[in-house]
Each structure stands twice: as structure tokens, then as C-alpha cells.
C-alpha positions as CSV (number, residue, x, y, z in Angstrom):
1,X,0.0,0.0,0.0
2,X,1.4,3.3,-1.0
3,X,-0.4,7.0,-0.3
4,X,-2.1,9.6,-2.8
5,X,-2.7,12.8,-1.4
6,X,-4.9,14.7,-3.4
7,X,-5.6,19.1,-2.9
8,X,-8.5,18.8,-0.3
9,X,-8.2,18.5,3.9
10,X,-11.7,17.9,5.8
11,X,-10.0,19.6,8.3
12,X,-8.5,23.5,8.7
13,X,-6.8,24.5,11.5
14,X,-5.5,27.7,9.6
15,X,-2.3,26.0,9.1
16,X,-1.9,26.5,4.7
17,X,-2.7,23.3,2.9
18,X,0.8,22.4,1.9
19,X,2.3,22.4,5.8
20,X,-1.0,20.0,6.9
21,X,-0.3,18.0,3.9
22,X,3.1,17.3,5.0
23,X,2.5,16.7,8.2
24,X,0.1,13.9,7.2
25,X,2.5,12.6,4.9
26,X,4.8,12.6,7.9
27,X,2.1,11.0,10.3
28,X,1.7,7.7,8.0
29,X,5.5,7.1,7.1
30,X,5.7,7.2,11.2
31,X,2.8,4.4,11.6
32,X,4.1,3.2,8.5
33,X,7.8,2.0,9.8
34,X,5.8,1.5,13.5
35,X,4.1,-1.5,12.1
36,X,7.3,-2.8,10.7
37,X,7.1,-3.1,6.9
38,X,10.0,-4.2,5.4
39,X,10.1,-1.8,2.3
40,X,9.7,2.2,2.0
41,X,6.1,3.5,1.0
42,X,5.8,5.6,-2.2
43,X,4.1,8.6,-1.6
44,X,2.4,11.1,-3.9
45,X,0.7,14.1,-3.7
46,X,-1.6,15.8,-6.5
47,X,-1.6,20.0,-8.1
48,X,-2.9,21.9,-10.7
49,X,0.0,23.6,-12.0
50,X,-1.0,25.9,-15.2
51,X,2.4,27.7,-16.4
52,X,1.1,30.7,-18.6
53,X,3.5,30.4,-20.7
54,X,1.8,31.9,-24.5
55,X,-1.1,34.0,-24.7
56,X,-3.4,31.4,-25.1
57,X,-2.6,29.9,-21.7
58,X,-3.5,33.2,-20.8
59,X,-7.0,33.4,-21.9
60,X,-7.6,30.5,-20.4
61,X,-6.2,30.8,-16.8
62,X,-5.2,34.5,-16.8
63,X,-8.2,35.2,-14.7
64,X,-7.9,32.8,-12.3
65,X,-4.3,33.3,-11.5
66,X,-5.8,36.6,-9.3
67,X,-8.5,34.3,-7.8
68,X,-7.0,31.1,-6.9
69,X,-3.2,32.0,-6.2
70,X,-4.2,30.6,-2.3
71,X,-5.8,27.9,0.1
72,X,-9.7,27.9,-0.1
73,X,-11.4,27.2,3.0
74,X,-15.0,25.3,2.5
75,X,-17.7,23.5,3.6
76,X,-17.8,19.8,2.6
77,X,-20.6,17.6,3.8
78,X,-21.3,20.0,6.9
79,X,-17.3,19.7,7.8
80,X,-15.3,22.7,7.5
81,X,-12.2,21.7,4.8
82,X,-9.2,22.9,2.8
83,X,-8.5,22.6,-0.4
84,X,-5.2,23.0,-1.6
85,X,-4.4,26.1,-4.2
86,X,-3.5,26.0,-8.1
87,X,-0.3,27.1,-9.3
88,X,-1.4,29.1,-12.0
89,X,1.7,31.6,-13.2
90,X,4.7,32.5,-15.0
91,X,6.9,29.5,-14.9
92,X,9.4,30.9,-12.5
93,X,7.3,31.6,-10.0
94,X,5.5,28.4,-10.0
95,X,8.7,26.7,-9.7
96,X,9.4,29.3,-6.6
97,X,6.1,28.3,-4.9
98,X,6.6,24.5,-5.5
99,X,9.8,24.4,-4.0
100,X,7.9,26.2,-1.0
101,X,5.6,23.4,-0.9
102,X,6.3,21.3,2.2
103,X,4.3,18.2,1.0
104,X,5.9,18.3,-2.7
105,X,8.9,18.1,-1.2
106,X,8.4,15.5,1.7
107,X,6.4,13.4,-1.5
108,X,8.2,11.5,-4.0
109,X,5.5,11.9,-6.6
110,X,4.0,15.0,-7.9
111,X,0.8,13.7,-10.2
112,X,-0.2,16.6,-12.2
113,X,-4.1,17.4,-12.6
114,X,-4.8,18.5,-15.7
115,X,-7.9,20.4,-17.8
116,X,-9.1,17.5,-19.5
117,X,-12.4,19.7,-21.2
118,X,-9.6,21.6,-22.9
119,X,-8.7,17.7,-25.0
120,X,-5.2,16.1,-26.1
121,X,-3.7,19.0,-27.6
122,X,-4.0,21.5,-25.5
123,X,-2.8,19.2,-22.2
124,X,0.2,17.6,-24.1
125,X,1.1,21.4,-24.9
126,X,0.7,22.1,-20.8
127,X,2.4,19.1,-19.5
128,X,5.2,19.8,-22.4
129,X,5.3,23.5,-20.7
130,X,5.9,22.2,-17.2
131,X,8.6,19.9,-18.2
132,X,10.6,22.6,-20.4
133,X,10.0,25.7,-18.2
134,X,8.9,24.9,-14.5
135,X,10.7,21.5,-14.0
136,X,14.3,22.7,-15.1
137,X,13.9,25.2,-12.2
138,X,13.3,23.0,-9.5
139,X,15.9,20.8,-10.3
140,X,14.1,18.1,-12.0
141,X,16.6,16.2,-14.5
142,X,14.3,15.1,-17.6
143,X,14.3,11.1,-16.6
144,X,12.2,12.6,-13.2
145,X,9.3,13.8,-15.7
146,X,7.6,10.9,-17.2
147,X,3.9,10.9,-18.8
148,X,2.1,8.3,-18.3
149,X,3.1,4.8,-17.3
């Protein structure tokens, strides 16, 4: 058994999304090596990361680069809840704010959600984005950013 964290908390204390994350992360790999497993978990955490890299990037996220640059606190099924922000920016900065990111970096997976609605081309052209100009930054070497398995 391995662990997928994906953007939303039931739970907000005020800490930001990332630090709470983290410290879950932290919480199982504890209980994890308590029970005595003989092998490492994997663990992997979800984003939206939208690099505006061309104008049309821009049209489409532009907008809510204002609105969603931060944790958004919410009710879920009558429990107050978290859910983790988008990186939606120039490249440089997203790679800033992921390296900020306390459960990217305590994860050893980043999964990357993507606008499906927006089809094939468009998402090959965003994921293609994030490896050139926002993976480079953060020190990713190009055998750490794979598509899909």
C-alpha cells in the first residue's frame, strides 16, 4: 500500500494546505515503519500547475491566477475543509512556490491534474510546458518527468 494525497483537507486549522499535507505525509510514514514493513512506502501528492506560458494559456487561466493563487477554506458535507491552491503563473514563480511546498517536497511523486475539457492537444502542450520551463527550475533532471506509465 502506497499514499495519494490529493488538494483537499476535511479539516483546517488555519495552518496553509501544503504544511498540513506534509505533516500527514509525515504522520503515516511514522505508523508506516511503527508497524514494521520491510520496504519504503511511495508517496504522492496531486496539483494543478498551469504555467502561462503563450497568450493562449493566458486566456484560459489568466483570470484565475488573481482568484486562486491561495488555500480555499469550504464547507464539505457539513465539515469545515481545505482545499489545496492552483499554481497558475509564470513558470518561475510556480517553480518558486513549488519548492515552497512542504508536501511536494516530503512526496516522491508529484501527479499533475490537468484540464481535461480543454482535449489532447492543449494538455500535451501544458504538460510539455511544465517539463521545459517549470521542471528545469526545481531541479528536475528530464528522466524525473515521465507521462504516463
Amino acid at each position: 500500500m502506497n499514499l495519494m494525497s490529493s488538494t483537499l483537507l476535511t479539516e483546517d486549522t488555519g495552518v496553509p494546505f501544503h504544511e498540513l499535507q506534509a505533516e500527514q505525509i509525515a504522520m503515516f510514514r511514522e505508523a508506516w515503519a511503527a508497524a514494521g514493513h520491510g520496504r519504503e512506502p511511495r508517496v504522492s501528492v496531486s496539483r494543478s500547475v498551469l504555467p502561462l506560458a503563450d497568450d493562449e494559456d493566458r486566456q484560459y487561466f489568466g483570470l484565475s491566477a488573481l482568484r486562486e493563487g491561495r488555500d480555499q477554506v469550504g464547507a464539505l458535507d457539513g465539515t469545515l475543509a481545505r482545499f489545496g491552491k492552483s499554481y497558475i503563473g509564470e513558470p518561475d514563480v510556480i517553480a518558486a512556490e513549488l519548492a515552497g511546498d512542504a508536501a511536494v517536497q516530503a512526496a516522491d511523486t508529484l501527479l499533475l491534474t490537468v484540464p481535461n475539457q480543454l482535449g489532447v492537444d492543449y494538455n500535451a502542450k501544458l504538460l510539455e510546458n511544465i517539463a521545459r520551463h517549470v521542471a528545469p527550475s526545481l531541479g528536475w533532471a528530464p528522466q524525473d518527468v515521465r507521462g504516463p506509465a
